[in-house]
N, CA, C and O of each residue as an XYZ file, in Angstrom:
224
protein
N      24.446     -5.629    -26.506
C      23.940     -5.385    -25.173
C      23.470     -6.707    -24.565
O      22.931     -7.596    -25.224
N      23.770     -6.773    -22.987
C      23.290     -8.204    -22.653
C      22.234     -8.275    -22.247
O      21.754     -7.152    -22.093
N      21.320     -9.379    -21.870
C      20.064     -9.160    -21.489
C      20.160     -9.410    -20.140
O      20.811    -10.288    -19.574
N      18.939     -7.944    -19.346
C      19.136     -7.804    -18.301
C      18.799     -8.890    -17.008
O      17.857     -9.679    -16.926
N      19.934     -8.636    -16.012
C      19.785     -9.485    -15.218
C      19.373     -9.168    -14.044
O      19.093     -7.978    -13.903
N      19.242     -9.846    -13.150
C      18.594     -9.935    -11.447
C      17.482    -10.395    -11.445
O      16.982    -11.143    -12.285
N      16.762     -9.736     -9.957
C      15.641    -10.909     -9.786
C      14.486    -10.355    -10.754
O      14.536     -9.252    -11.299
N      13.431    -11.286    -10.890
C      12.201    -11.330    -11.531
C      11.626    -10.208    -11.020
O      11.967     -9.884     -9.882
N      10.638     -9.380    -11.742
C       9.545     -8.966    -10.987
C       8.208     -9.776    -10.707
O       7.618    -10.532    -11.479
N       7.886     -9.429     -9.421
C       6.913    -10.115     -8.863
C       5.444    -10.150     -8.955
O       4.878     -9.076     -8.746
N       4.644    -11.279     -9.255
C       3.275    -10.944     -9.221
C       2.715     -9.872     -9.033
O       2.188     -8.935     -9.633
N       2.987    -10.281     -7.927
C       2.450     -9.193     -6.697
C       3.334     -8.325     -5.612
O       3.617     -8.790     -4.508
N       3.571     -7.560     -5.864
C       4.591     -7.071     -4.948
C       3.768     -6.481     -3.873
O       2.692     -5.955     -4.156
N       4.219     -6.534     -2.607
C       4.571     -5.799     -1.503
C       4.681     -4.461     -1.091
O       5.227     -4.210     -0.017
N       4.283     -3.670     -1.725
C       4.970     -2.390     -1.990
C       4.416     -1.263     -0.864
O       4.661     -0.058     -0.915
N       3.703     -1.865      0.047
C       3.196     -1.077      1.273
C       3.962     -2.193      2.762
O       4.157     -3.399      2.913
N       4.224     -0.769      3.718
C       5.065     -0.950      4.730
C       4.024     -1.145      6.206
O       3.993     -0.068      6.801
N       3.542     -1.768      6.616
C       2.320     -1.737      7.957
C       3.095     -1.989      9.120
O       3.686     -3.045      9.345
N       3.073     -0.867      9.939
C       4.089     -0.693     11.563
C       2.954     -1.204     12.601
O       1.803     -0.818     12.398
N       3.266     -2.201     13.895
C       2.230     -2.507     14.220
C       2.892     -2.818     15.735
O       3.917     -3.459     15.969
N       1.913     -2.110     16.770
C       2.928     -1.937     18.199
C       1.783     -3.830     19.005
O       0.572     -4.021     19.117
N       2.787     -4.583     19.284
C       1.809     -5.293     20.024
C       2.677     -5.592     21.421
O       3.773     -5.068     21.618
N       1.922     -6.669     22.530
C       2.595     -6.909     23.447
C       3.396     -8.027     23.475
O       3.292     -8.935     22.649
N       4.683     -8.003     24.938
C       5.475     -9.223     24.535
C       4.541    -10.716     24.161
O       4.568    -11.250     23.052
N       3.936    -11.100     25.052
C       2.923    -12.081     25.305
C       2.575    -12.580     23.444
O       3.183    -13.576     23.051
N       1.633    -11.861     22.443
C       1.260    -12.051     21.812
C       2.728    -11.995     21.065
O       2.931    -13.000     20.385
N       3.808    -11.010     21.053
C       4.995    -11.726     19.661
C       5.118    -12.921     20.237
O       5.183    -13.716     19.299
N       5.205    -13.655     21.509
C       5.949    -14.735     21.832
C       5.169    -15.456     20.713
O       5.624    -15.937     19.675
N       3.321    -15.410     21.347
C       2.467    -16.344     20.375
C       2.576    -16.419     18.814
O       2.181    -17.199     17.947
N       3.097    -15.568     18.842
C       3.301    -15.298     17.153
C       4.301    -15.861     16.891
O       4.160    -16.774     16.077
N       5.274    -15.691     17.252
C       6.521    -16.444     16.855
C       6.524    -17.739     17.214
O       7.437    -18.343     16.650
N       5.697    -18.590     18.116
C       5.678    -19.947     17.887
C       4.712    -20.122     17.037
O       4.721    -21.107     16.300
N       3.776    -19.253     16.995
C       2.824    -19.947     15.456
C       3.843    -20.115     14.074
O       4.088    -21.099     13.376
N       4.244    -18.913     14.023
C       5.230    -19.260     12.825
C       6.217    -19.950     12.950
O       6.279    -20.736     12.004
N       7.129    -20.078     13.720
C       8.046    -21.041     13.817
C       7.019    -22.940     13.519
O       7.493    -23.818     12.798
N       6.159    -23.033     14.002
C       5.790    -24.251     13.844
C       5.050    -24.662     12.535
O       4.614    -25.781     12.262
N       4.997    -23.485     11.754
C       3.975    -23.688     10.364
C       5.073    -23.021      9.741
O       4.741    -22.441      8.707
N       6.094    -22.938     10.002
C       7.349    -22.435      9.068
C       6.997    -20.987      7.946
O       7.129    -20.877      6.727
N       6.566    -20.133      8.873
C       5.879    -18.695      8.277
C       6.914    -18.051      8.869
O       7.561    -18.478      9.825
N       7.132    -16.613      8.073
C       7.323    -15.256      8.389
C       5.924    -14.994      9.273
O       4.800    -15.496      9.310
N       6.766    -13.729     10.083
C       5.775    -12.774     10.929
C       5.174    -12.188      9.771
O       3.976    -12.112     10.046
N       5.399    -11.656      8.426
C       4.646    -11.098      8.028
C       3.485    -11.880      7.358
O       2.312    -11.511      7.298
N       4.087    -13.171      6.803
C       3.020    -13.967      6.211
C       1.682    -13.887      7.355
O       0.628    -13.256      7.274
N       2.115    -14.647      8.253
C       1.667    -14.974      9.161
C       0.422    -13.336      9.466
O      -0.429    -13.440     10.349
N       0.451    -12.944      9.222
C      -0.502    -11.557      9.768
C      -1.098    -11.349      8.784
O      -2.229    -10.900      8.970
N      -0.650    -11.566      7.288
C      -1.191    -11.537      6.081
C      -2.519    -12.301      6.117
O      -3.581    -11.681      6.064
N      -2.467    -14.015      6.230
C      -2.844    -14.821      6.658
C      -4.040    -14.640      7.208
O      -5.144    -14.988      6.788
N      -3.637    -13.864      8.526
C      -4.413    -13.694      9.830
C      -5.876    -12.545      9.374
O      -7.030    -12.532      9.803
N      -5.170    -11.672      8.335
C      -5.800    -10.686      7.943
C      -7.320    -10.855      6.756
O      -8.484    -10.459      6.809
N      -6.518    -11.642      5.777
C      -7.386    -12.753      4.668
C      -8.655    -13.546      5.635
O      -9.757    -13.737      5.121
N      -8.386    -13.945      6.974
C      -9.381    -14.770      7.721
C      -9.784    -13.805      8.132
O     -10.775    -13.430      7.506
N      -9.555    -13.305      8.757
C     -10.913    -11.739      9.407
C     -11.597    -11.319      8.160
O     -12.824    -11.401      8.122
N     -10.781    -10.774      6.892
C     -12.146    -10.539      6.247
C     -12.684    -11.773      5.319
O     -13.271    -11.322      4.335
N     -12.659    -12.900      5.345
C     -13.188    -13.699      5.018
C     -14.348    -14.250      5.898
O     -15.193    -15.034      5.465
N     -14.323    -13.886      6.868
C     -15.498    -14.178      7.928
C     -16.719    -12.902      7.531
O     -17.869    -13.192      7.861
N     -16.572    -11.935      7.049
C     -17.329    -11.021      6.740
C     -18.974    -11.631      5.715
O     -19.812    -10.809      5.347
């Protein structure tokens, strides 16, 4: 038998889906934040999320 292949499992996985309605205005802002710090939209909210409750 060979030993199995594909990707790794991950630290930490992802395994929750968050739907989130915003306006054009703020994706624009969002998407040049990430485009210029070379993030995903999702990092990028992850990120955003870690600093709100880190201000707590």
């Amino acid at each position: 038998m060979s030993p199995r292949t594909g990707r790794p499992k991950a630290v930490n996985p992802k395994r929750n889906d968050l739907k989130v309605r915003i306006d054009d205005e703020t994706l624009k802002q969002l998407d040049v934040y990430c485009q210029a710090n070379g993030l995903t939209r999702a990092e990028a909210v992850r990120q955003g999320i870690n600093l709100l409750l880190e201000k707590k």
